[in-house]
C-alpha positions in Angstrom: 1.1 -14.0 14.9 -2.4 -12.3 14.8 -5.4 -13.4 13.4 -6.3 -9.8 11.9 -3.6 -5.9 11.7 -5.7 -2.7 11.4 -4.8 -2.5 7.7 -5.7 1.2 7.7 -3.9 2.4 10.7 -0.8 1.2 9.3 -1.6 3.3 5.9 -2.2 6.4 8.1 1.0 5.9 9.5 2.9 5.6 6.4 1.0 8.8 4.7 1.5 10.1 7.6 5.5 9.7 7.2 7.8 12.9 5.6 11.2 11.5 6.1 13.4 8.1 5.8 13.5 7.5 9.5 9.7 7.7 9.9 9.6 5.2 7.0 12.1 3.0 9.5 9.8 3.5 12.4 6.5 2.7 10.5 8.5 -0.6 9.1 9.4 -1.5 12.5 5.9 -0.8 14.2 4.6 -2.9 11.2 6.4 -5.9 12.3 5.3 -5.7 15.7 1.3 -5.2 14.4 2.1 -8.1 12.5 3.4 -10.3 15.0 6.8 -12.1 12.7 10.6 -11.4 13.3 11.1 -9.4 10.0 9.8 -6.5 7.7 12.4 -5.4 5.0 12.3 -2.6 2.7 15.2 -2.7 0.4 14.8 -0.5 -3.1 17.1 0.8 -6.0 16.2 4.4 -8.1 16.9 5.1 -10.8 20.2 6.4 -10.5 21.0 2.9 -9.3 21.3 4.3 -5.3 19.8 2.1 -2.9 18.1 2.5 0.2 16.8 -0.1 2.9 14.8 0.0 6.3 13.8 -2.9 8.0 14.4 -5.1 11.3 17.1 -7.5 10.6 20.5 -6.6 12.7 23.0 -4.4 11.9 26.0 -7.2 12.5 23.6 -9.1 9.2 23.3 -6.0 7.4 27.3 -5.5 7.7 27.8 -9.0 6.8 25.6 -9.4 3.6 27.5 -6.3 2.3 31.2 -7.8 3.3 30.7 -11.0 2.0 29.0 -9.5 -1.3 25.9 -11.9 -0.5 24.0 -10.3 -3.2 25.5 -11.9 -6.2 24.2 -15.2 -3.9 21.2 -14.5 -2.1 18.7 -16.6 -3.9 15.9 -14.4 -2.4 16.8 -11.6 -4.9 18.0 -13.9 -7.8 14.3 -15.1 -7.6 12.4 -12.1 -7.4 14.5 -10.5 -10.2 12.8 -13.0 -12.6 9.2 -13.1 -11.2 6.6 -10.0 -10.7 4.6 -11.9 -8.2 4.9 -12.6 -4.4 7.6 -15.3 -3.6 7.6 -17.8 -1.0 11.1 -18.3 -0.1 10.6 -22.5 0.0 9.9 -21.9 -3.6 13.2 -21.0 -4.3 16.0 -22.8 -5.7 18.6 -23.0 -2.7 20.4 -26.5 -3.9 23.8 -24.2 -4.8 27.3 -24.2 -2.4 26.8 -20.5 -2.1 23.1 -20.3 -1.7 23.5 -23.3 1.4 26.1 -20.9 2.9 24.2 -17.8 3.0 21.0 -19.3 4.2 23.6 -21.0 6.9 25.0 -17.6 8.0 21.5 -15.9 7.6 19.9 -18.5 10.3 22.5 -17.8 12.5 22.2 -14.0 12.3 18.3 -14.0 13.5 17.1 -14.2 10.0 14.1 -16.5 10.3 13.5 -19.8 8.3 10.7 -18.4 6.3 9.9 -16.1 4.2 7.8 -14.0 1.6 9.1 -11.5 -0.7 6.7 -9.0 -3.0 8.8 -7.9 -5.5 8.0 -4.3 -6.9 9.2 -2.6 -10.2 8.5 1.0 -11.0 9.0 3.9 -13.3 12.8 4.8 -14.9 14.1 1.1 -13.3 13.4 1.7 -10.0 13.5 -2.2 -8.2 11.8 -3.0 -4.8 11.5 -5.8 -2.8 9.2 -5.8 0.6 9.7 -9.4 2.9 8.2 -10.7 5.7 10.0 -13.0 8.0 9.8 -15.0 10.8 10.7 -18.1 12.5 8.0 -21.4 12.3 7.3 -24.2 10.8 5.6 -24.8 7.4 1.8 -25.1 8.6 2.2 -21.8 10.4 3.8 -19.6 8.2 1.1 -21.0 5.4 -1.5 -20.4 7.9 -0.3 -16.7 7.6 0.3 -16.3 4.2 -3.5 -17.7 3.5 -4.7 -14.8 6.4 -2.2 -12.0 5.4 -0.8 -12.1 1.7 -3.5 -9.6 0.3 -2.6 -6.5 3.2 1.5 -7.5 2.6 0.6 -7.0 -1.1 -1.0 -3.5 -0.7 0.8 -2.4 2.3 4.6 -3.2 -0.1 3.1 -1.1 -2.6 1.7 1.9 -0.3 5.7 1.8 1.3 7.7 1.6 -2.4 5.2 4.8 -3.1 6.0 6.5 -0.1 10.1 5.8 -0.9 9.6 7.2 -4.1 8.5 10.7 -2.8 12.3 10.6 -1.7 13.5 10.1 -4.8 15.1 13.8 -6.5 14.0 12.7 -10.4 10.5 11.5 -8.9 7.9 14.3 -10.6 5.2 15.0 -8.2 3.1 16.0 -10.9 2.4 12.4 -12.7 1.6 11.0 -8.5 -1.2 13.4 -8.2 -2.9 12.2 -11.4 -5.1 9.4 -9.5 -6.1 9.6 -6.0 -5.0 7.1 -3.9 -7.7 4.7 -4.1 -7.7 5.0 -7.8 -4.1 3.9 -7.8 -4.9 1.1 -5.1 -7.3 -0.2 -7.3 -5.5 0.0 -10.5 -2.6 -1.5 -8.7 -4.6 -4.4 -7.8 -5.9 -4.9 -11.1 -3.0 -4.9 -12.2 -1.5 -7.5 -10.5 -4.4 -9.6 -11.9 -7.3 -9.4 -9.3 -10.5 -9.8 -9.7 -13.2 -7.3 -9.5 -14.3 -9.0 -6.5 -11.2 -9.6 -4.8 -10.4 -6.1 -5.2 -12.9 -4.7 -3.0 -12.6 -7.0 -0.7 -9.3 -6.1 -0.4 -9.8 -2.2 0.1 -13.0 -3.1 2.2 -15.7 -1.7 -0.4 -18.6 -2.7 -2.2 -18.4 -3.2 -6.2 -20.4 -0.3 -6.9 -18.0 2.0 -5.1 -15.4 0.3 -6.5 -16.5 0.6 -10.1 -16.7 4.7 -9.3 -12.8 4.7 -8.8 -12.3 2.4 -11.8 -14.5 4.8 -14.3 -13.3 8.4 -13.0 -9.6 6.6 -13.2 -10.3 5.4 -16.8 -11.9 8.8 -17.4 -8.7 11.1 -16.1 -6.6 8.6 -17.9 -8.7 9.0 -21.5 -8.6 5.2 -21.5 -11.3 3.7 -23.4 -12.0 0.5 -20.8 -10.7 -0.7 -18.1 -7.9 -3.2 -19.0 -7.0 0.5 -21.4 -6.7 2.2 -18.2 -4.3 -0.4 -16.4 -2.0 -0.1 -19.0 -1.9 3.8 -19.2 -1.3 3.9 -16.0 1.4 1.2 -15.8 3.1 3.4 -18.9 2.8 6.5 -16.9 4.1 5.5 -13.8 1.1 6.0 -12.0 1.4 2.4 -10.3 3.9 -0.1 -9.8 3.2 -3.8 -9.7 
């Protein structure tokens, strides 16, 4: 696994991407800049159709649906109750039907660890973005500790991207912030620091405080943590 991913190729290559099978390939070329097993993409609109991408086989994917693993996969039972990244040894697999799916999963190629972002967006839309991969504990930490922060931004970038696909999606309400208004709100949103923030999209403070006040000023927000929620109520960013 590598010790740094050009972060910003990767976005190029996603707004780069007009269709559902570029959002396949970009998944898939992910994963290999990333150096693990797995990247999965799996969302729900707001119509309740679903659509997934990712790198797991298709005898697993054919599986999961035949055996209605859903109603057991712990993975999405856990994220379903949280709103912030989930590492998959925190969750509760102690149940008959949980041991069995993990059993069948490990046999399928699915690696033994994992970490899943859950997203929710406007009008119910559901997301989930995993890494996975095969290693033991001290590794996959090691990784978590070196990538979590790009994983974060990079599931959010994607589940914007999917939602250009869908038909009720207004175009309109996206164009409200530019993009690194919405990548900082995002992150503030999900309860980052000032600090942490641009050191997350790679600028100072002071440029980051220029996209927080021209956000809070299209938004007629009165401070910052004002902003956040306008645009969480708008649909402007998901978290």
């Amino acid at each position: 696994m590598p010790a740094a991913v050009d972060l910003d190729r990767i976005l190029e290559d996603l707004d780069a991407t007009d269709t559902l099978e570029g959002i396949q390939a970009v998944i898939v070329s992910m994963r290999d800049l990333f150096g693990i097993d797995h990247m999965v993409y799996h969302w729900v609109d707001s119509a309740g159709e679903q659509y997934g991408c990712g790198t797991y086989s298709d005898e697993w994917r054919d599986h999961y649906i035949a055996q209605n693993y859903i109603r057991a996969d712990p993975v999405i039972i856990g994220c379903f109750q949280r709103f912030h990244p989930v590492d998959w040894k925190r969750l509760d697999w102690s149940g008959k039907l949980a041991r069995q799916f993990l059993a069948d999963a490990l046999a399928s190629g699915v690696g033994n660890q994992g970490y899943s972002i859950p997203i929710r967006g406007p009008n119910g839309q559901f997301a989930l973005f995993t890494a996975n991969h095969t290693c033991d504990d001290a590794a996959w930490a090691d990784f978590i500790d070196s990538h979590s922060r790009d994983l974060i931004l990079i599931a959010h970038y994607f589940n914007r991207k999917a939602l250009e696909f869908e038909p009720e999606r207004k175009g309109e309400q996206s164009r409200a912030l530019s993009p690194r208004e919405v990548d900082a709100m995002t992150l503030l949103a999900m309860g980052y620091s000032r600090a942490q923030v641009a050191d997350t999209l790679a600028i100072s403070e002071h440029t980051l405080r220029v996209y927080i006040e021209s956000a809070r000023f299209k938004l007629g927000a009165q401070n910052t943590t004002h902003a956040v929620a306008r645009a969480l109520s708008r649909g402007l960013i998901v978290v």
